[in-house]
Phi, psi and omega in degrees: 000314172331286193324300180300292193330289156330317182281333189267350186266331197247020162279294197288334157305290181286000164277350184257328145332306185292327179319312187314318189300301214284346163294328197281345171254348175289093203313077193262099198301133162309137163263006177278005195265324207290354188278334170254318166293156173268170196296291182341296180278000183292284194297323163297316195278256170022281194320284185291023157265332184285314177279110184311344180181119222242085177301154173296335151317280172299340170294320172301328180270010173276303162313317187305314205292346210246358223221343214275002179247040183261118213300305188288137175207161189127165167288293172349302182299319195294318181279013164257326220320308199294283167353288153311288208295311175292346152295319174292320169301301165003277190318328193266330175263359179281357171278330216236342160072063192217090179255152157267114187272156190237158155228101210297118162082054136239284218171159183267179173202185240171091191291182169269347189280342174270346167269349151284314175305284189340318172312292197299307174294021121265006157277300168333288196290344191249004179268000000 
């Protein structure tokens, strides 16, 4: 009895370690991003702002969440899903001299000097 007893305590340990992690990933969008941005892209730029280099791991579930009334299923999709939005995001911040850097088989990233334009433009923008 003991033994369970030990066992179900150190289950509840690694489930309140993983809760932490995963509140700790949790994206919460500027809404001043939301007056140029779709929420998606909103929730990526966020993401990759929080993070010195933001894995596709982490983008995908950003995407997932952003993603669950989307017409397209399959793996194929899933694994472009990120990949489209942050090319759009690309697209939509390259007027604003706003780049997003990639590390091919990481993950994407956000330097500080683009992450100072990104300021002024949402300073900018909210005014």
């Amino acid at each position: 009895m003991s033994d369970l007893i030990a066992r179900l305590r150190e289950e509840i340990d690694t489930l309140k370690e993983e809760n932490r992690q995963l509140r700790e990933d949790i994206v919460k969008v500027d809404s001043r991003l939301l007056r140029f941005l779709s929420k998606q892209q909103a929730g990526l730029l966020t993401g990759m702002c929080k993070r010195d280099i933001s894995s596709y791991a982490f983008l995908d579930r950003i995407t997932e969440e952003h993603g669950k009334r989307d017409r397209y299923e399959g793996d194929r999709h899933q694994n472009l899903r990120t990949k489209v939005a942050v090319c759009k995001l690309r697209h939509k911040l390259k007027p604003y001299g706003i780049e997003i850097g990639i590390m091919r088989g990481v993950g994407y990233f956000i330097d500080e000097t683009n992450k100072g334009k990104l300021d002024e433009l949402i300073k900018g923008k909210t005014k």
